[in-house]
C-alpha positions in Angstrom: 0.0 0.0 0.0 1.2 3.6 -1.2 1.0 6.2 1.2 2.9 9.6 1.3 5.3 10.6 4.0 7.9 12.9 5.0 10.0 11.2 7.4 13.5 10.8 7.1 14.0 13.3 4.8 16.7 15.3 6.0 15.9 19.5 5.3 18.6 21.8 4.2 18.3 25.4 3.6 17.6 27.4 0.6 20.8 29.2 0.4 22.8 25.5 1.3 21.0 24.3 -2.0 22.2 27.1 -4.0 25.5 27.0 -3.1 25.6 22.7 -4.0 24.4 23.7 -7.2 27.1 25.6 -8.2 29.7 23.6 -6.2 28.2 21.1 -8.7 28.3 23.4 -11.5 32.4 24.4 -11.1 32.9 20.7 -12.0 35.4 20.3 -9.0 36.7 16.4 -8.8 34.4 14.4 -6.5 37.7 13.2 -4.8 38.6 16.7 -4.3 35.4 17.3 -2.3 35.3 14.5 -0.4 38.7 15.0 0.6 37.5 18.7 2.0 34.4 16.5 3.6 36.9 14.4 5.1 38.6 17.2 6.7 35.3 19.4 7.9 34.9 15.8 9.7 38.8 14.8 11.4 38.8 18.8 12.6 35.3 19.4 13.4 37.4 22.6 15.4 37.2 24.2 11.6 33.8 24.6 11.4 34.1 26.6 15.0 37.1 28.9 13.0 35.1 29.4 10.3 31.9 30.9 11.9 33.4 32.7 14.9 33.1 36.4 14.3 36.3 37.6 16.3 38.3 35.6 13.7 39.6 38.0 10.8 38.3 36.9 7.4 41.9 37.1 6.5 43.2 34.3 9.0 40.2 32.6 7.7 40.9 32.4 4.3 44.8 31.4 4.9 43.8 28.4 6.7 41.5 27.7 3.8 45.0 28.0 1.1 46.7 25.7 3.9 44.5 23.4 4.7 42.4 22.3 1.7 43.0 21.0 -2.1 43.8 23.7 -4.8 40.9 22.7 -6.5 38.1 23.6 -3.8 40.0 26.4 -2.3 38.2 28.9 -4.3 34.5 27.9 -3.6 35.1 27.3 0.3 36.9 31.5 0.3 33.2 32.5 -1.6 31.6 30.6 0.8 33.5 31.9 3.7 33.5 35.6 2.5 30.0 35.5 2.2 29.5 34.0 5.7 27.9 30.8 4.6 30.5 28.4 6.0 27.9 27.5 9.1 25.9 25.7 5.9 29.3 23.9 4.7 27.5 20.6 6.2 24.1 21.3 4.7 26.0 22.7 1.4 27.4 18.7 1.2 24.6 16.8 1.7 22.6 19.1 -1.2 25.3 18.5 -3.2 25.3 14.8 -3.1 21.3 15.0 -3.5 21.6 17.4 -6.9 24.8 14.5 -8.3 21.9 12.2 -7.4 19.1 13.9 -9.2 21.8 15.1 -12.6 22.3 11.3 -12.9 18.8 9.7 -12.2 20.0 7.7 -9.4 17.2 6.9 -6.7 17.9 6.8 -3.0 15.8 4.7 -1.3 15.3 3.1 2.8 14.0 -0.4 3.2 13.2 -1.3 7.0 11.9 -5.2 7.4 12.7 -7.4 10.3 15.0 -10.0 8.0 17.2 -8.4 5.4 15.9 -9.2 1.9 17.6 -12.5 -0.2 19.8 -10.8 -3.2 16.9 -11.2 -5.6 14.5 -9.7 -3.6 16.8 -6.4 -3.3 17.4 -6.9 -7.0 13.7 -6.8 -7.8 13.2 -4.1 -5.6 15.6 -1.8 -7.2 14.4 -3.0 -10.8 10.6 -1.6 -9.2 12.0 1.6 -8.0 13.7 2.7 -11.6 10.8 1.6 -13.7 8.4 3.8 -10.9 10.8 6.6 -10.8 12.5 6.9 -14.4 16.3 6.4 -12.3 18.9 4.4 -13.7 20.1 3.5 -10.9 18.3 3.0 -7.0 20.3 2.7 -4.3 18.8 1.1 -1.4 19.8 1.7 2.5 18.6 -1.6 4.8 17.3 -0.7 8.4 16.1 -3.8 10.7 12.8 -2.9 12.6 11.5 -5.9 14.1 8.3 -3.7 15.7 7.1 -4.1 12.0 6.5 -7.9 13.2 7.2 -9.0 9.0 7.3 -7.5 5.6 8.7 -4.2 4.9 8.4 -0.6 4.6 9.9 0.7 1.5 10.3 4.7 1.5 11.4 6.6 -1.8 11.3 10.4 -1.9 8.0 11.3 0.1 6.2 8.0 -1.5 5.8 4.9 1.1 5.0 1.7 0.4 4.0 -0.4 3.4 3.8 -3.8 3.5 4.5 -4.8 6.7 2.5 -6.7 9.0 1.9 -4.2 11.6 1.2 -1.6 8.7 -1.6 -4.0 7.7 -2.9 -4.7 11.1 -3.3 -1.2 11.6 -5.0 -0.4 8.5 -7.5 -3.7 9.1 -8.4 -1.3 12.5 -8.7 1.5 11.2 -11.2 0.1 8.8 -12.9 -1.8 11.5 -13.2 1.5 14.1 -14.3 3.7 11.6 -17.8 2.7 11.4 
């Protein structure tokens, strides 16, 4: 059964969107931005640098030329110079979404009490890019044994529930709304 729902759909900003875009749009190497990634997360002290006011936009930007590859250094002094770099979490996250959404690949949650056999998940992922138009769906396993058997398949906002508890509460609903 199809339902629609918004949960675990992480929310980033306008302005973190716009700035993925063109992070995406300057072509920079994906091994180049990971590696900046990487770093934001060994020194999470460089996100506290890089918003506190009482540091000089000029110290700021150096440990940007020291610190990070040539080839990102650029977009991170933009994004610093324009105060944005509290969004440089955010800014990652859309930009992995918008590479998602360029090349029509699907990101999809299964939770289910017993992982799914290889076919199953093959199946799965052939139903999801036929549905959505992807090329390729990508599908993160969660264990949930609440849901008593079946599975809960979440793409985008759509839902697809097919779990046991999912049906036993629909059955009640239909049986306590008369």
């Amino acid at each position: 059964m199809k339902t629609q729902t918004n949960t675990n759909i992480q929310y980033c900003p306008q302005a973190a969107v716009r700035y993925a875009k063109v992070l995406y749009e300057l072509n920079i190497s994906k091994e180049a931005i990971q590696k900046a990634r990487d770093i934001f997360a060994e020194v999470p002290q460089l996100n506290d640098v890089f918003v506190n006011p009482t540091i000089r936009e000029e110290q700021k930007l150096r440990v940007i030329d020291q610190v990070f590859p040539e080839e990102i250094r650029n977009f991170l002094k933009v994004t610093c110079q324009n105060q944005r770099m509290d969004l440089i979490g955010d800014i990652f996250v859309s930009y992995d979404r918008y590479c998602d959404e360029q090349n029509r690949v699907l990101n999809a949650v299964l939770t289910c009490v017993e992982p799914p056999s290889e076919v199953q998940l093959k199946e799965m992922k052939a139903f999801l890019c036929r549905k959505y138009n992807a090329v390729e769906a990508n599908i993160e396993i969660r264990t949930d044994h609440a849901l008593l058997g079946g599975f809960v398949l979440t793409a985008g906002s759509d839902e697809y529930d097919w779990s046991l508890k999912g049906r036993l509460n629909r059955l009640e609903q239909k049986l306590t709304w008369r």
